[in-house]
C-alpha positions as CSV (number, residue, x, y, z in Angstrom):
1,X,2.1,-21.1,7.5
2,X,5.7,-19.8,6.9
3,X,7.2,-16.9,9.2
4,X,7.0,-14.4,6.3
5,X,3.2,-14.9,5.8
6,X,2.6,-15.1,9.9
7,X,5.0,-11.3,10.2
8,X,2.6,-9.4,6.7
9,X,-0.6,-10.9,8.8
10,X,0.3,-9.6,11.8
11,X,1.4,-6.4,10.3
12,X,-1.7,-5.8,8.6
13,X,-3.7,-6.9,12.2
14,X,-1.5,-4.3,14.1
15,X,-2.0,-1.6,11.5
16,X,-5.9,-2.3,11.0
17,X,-6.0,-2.2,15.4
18,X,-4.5,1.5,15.0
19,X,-6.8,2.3,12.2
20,X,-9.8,1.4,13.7
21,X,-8.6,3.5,16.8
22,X,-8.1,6.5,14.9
23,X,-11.2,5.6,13.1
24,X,-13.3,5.7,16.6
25,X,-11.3,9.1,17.3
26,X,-13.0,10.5,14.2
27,X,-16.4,9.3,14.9
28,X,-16.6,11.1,18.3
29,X,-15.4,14.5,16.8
30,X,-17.3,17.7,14.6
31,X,-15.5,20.0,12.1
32,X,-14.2,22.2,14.5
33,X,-12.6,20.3,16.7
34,X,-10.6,17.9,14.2
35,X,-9.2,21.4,13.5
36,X,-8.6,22.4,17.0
37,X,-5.1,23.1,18.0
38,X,-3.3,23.3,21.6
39,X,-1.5,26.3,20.7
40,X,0.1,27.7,17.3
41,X,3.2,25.5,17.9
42,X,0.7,22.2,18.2
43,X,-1.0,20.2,15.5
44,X,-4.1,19.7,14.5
45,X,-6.0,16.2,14.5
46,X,-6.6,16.9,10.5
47,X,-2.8,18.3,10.5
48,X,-1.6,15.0,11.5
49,X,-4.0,13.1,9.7
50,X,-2.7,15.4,6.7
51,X,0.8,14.5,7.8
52,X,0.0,10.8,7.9
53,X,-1.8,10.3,4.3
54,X,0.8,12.4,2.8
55,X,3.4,9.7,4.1
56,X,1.6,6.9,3.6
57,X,0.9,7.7,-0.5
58,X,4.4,8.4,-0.4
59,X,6.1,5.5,1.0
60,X,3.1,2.8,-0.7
61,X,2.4,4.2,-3.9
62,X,4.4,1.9,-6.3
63,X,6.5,0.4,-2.9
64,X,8.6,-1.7,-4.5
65,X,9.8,0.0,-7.6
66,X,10.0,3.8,-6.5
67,X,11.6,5.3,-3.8
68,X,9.4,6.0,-0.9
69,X,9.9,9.9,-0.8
70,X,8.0,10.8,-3.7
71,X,9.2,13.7,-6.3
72,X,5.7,15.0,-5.6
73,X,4.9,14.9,-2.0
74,X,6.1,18.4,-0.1
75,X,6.0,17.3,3.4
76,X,6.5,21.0,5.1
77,X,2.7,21.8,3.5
78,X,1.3,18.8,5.6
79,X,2.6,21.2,8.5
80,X,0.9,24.5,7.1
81,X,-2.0,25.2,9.1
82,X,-5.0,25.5,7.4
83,X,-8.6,24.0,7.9
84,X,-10.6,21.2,6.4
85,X,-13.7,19.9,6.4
86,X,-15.0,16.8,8.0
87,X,-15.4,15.4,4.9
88,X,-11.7,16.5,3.8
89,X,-10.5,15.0,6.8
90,X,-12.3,11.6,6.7
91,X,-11.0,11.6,3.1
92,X,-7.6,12.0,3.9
93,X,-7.5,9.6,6.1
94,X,-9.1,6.9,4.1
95,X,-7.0,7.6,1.1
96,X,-3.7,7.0,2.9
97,X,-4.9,3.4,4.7
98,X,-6.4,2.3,2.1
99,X,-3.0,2.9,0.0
100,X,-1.0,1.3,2.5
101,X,-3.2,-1.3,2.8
102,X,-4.0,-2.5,-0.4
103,X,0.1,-2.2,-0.9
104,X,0.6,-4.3,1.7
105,X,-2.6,-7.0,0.5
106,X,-0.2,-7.0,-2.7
107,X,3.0,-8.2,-1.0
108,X,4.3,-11.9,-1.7
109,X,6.6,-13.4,0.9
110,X,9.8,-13.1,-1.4
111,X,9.4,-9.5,-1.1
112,X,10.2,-9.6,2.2
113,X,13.9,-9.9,0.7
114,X,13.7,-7.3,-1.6
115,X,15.1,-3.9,-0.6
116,X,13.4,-0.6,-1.2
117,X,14.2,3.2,-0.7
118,X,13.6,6.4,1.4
119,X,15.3,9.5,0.6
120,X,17.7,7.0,-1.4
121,X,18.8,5.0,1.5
122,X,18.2,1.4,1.4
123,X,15.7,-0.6,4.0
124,X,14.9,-3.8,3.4
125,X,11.3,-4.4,2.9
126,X,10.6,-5.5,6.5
127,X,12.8,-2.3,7.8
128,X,10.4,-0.5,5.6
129,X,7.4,-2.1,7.1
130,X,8.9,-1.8,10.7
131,X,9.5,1.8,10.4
132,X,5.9,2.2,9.1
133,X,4.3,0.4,12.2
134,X,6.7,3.0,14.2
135,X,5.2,6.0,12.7
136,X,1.9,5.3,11.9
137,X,0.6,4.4,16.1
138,X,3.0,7.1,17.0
139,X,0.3,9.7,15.0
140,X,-2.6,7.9,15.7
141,X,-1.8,8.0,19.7
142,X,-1.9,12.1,19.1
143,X,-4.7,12.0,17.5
144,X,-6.4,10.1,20.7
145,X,-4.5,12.1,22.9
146,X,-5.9,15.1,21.2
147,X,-9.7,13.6,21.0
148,X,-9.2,12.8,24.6
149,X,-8.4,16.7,25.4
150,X,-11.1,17.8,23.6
151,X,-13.8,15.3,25.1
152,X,-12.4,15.5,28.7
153,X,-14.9,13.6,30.9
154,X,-17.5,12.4,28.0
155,X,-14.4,10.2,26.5
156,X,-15.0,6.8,26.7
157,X,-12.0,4.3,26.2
158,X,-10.9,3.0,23.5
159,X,-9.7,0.1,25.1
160,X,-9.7,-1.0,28.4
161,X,-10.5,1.5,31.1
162,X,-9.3,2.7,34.0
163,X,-9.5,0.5,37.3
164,X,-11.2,-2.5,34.3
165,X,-8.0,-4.8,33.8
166,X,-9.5,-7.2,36.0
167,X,-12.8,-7.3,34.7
168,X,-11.1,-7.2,31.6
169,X,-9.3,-10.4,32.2
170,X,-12.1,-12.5,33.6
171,X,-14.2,-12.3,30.7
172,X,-11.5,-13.0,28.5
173,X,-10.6,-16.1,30.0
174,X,-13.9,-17.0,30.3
175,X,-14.5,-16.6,34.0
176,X,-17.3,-14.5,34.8
């Protein structure tokens, strides 16, 4: 397998690891509290998710032909608060991944040479990706971080927990 083809796997296996993260998040969470906010100056879990899909139909819709900040997208109203359903929200959130993803799925290793815009400044396509795999984990860690507050002691981990690493390790190498 050629390096290109071994980076867009492990891209898509690093943004489908976040996704499912987020996606766990979701699961644990009513109405009310993917709307719950800190304080006024805080987001929202469906604020950021709102946030997140907004940039992810921007910058994947049509990747390699238009620029990534789309003539259509008003970033400012992802920050308005406002409420959505739990429906709204799960919507959102699929409609973004599932653009990035199937955007991704599309890409041939010569793109990776191709260079593509944001705001009119030129990335190369893996700069692109990069900054992508920056943003996108940065979100979803709020949005666990925010589940996390809400859920307080009846959050289990979403990875390994606390005082597990060893446990963790022994049956990942087998020794039980």
């Amino acid at each position: 397998m050629s390096i290109a083809q071994t980076y867009l796997d492990s891209v898509k296996k690093r943004f489908l690891t976040h996704r499912l993260m987020g996606e766990k998040t979701l699961e644990r969470l009513n109405e009310a509290q993917l709307n719950w906010q800190p304080d006024e100056g805080s987001n929202s879990i469906y604020l950021i998710i709102k946030h997140i899909s907004g940039n992810m139909l921007s910058r994947w819709t049509d990747f390699l032909t238009t620029d990534g900040e789309k003539p259509w997208r008003n970033r400012d109203t992802e920050f308005d608060n406002s409420h959505a359903t739990r429906e709204e929200v799960l919507e959102l959130w699929k409609k973004g991944w599932d653009c990035m993803m199937q955007a991704l799925d599309s890409l041939q290793e010569a793109d990776l040479e191709k260079t593509v815009y944001i705001r009119s400044e030129p990335h190369a396509v893996v700069d692109a990706i990069n900054r992508q795999l920056a943003h996108i984990p940065y979100h979803v860690g709020q949005i666990v971080y925010i589940g996390k507050m809400i859920m307080k002691e009846q959050w289990e981990s979403l990875s390994i927990p606390k005082g597990k690493s060893a446990d963790f390790n022994k049956k990942m190498t087998g020794n039980k």
